[in-house]
C-alpha positions, 0 to 999 in steps of 0.5 A: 500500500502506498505510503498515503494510502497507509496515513490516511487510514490512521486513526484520527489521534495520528491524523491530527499530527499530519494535519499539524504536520501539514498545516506549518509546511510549504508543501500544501496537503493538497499538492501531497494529496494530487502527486501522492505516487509520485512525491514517493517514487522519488528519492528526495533524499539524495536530490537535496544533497549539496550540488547535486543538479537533480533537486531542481529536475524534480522541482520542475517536473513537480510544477509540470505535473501540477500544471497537468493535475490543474489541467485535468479538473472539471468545473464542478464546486469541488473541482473548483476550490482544488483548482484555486488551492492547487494554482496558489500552490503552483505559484507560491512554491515557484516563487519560493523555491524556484533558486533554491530547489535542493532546500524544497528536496530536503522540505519534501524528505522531511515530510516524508520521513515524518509521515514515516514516522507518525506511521510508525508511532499509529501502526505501533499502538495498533491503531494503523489498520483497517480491523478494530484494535484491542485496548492497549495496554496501560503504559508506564509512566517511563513510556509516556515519558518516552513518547513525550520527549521525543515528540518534543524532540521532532517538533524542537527539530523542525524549529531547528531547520526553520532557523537554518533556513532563515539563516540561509536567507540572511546569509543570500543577503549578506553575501550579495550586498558585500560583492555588490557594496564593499569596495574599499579604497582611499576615495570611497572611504571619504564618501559619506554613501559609502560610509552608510553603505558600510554601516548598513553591511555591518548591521547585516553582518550582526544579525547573521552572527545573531543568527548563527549563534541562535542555530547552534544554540537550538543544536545544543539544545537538540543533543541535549534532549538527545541525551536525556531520551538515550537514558531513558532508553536505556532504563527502558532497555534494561527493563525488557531485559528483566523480563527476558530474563524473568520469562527464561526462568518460567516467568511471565513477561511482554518481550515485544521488542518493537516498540523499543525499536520504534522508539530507537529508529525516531530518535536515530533518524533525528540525529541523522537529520540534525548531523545533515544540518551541521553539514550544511552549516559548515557549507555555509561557513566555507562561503561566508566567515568572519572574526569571531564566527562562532561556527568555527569553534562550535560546529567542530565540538557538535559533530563530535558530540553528535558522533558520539550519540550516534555510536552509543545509539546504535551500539545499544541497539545492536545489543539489544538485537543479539540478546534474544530470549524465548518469546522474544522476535527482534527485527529482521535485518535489524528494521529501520535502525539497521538500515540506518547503520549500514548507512552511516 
C-alpha cells in the first residue's frame, strides 16, 4: 500500500499530527494529496544533497505535473476550490523555491520521513489498520515519558531547520550586498554613501552572527534532549531485559521488542537529520566567515558530540538485537535502525 494510502487510514489521534504536520509546511496537503505516487517514487533524499543538479529536475517536473493535475479538473464546486488551492500552490512554491530547489528536496524528505514516522508511532499502538484494535495496554509512566520527549524532540527539530533556513536567507543577503557594496579604497572611504553603505553591511553582518549563534544554540539544545531520551532508553532497555530474563526462568513477561525499536529508529533518524544540518552549516561557513564566527569553534565540538550519540545509539541497539530470549522476535535485518547503520 502506498505510503498515503497507509496515513490516511490512521486513526484520527495520528491524523491530527499530519494535519499539524501539514498545516506549518510549504508543501500544501493538497499538492501531497494530487502527486501522492509520485512525491514517493522519488528519492528526495539524495536530490537535496549539496550540488547535486537533480533537486531542481524534480522541482520542475513537480510544477509540470501540477500544471497537468490543474489541467485535468472539471468545473464542478469541488473541482473548483482544488483548482484555486492547487494554482496558489503552483505559484507560491515557484516563487519560493524556484533558486533554491535542493532546500524544497530536503522540505519534501522531511515530510516524508515524518509521515514515516507518525506511521510508525499509529501502526505501533495498533491503531494503523483497517480491523478494530484491542485496548492497549496501560503504559508506564517511563513510556509516556518516552513518547513525550521525543515528540518534543521532532517538533524542537523542525524549529531547528526553520532557523537554518532563515539563516540561509540572511546569509543570500549578506553575501550579495558585500560583492555588490564593499569596495574599499582611499576615495570611497571619504564618501559619506559609502560610509552608510558600510554601516548598513555591518548591521547585516550582526544579525547573521545573531543568527548563527541562535542555530547552534537550538543544536545544543537538540543533543541535549538527545541525551536525556538515550537514558531513558536505556532504563527502558534494561527493563525488557528483566523480563527476558524473568520469562527464561518460567516467568511471565511482554518481550515485544518493537516498540523499543520504534522508539530507537525516531530518535536515530533525528540525529541523522540534525548531523545533515551541521553539514550544511559548515557549507555555509566555507562561503561566508568572519572574526569571531562562532561556527568555527562550535560546529567542530557538535559533530563530535553528535558522533558520539550516534555510536552509543546504535551500539545499544545492536545489543539489544543479539540478546534474544524465548518469546522474544527482534527485527529482521535489524528494521529501520539497521538500515540506518549500514548507512552511516
Amino acid at each position: 500500500m502506498a505510503q498515503w494510502q497507509e496515513v490516511q487510514s490512521l486513526a484520527n489521534t495520528y491524523l491530527e499530527q499530519v494535519h499539524q504536520l501539514y498545516a506549518g509546511s510549504a508543501l500544501p496537503m493538497a499538492v501531497r494529496q494530487s502527486l501522492a505516487a509520485w512525491i514517493e517514487s522519488q528519492n528526495w533524499r539524495q536530490a537535496a544533497e549539496p550540488l547535486c543538479s537533480h533537486a531542481r529536475m524534480l522541482f520542475h517536473s513537480l510544477l509540470v505535473l501540477l500544471g497537468e493535475r490543474l489541467g485535468s479538473l472539471g468545473s464542478d464546486r469541488e473541482d473548483f476550490m482544488l483548482q484555486h488551492n492547487l494554482r496558489k500552490a503552483h505559484r507560491d512554491l515557484q516563487a519560493e523555491f524556484e533558486e533554491k530547489p535542493e532546500r524544497f528536496a530536503n522540505l519534501v524528505a522531511n515530510l516524508l520521513q515524518e509521515e514515516r514516522r507518525i506511521l510508525r508511532l499509529g501502526q505501533a499502538g495498533g491503531q494503523g489498520g483497517s480491523a478494530p484494535a484491542p485496548s492497549p495496554a496501560p503504559e508506564s509512566g517511563r513510556e509516556q515519558q518516552i513518547q513525550r520527549r521525543l515528540a518534543e524532540f521532532h517538533t524542537a527539530l523542525q524549529e531547528a531547520e526553520r532557523a537554518f533556513r532563515h539563516l540561509e536567507d540572511l546569509q543570500d543577503a549578506f553575501d550579495f550586498c558585500f560583492k555588490v557594496h564593499y569596495q574599499p579604497g582611499e576615495e570611497r572611504d571619504r564618501d559619506p554613501g559609502y560610509q552608510q553603505e558600510l554601516q548598513s553591511l555591518q548591521a547585516k553582518l550582526q544579525n547573521l552572527d545573531r543568527q548563527r549563534r541562535e542555530v547552534l544554540a537550538q543544536m545544543q539544545q537538540l543533543l541535549g534532549r538527545s541525551e536525556t531520551l538515550q537514558e531513558l532508553l536505556q532504563q527502558e532497555l534494561g527493563g525488557w531485559r528483566a523480563r527476558q530474563q524473568r520469562l527464561c526462568l518460567g516467568g511471565s513477561g511482554d518481550t515485544n521488542l518493537r516498540p523499543l525499536e520504534t522508539w530507537f529508529t525516531e530518535l536515530g533518524q533525528g540525529l541523522f537529520q540534525l548531523r545533515q544540518l551541521l553539514r550544511a552549516l559548515g557549507d555555509l561557513r566555507q562561503k561566508v566567515t568572519y572574526a569571531r564566527d562562532p561556527l568555527v569553534a562550535e560546529t567542530p565540538l557538535l559533530e563530535q558530540r553528535l558522533q558520539e550519540q550516534l555510536t552509543h545509539l546504535l551500539k545499544r541497539w545492536g545489543w539489544a538485537r543479539r540478546a534474544p530470549g524465548k518469546g522474544s522476535s527482534p527485527p529482521e535485518g535489524g528494521g529501520e535502525l539497521g538500515k540506518l547503520s549500514r548507512e552511516w
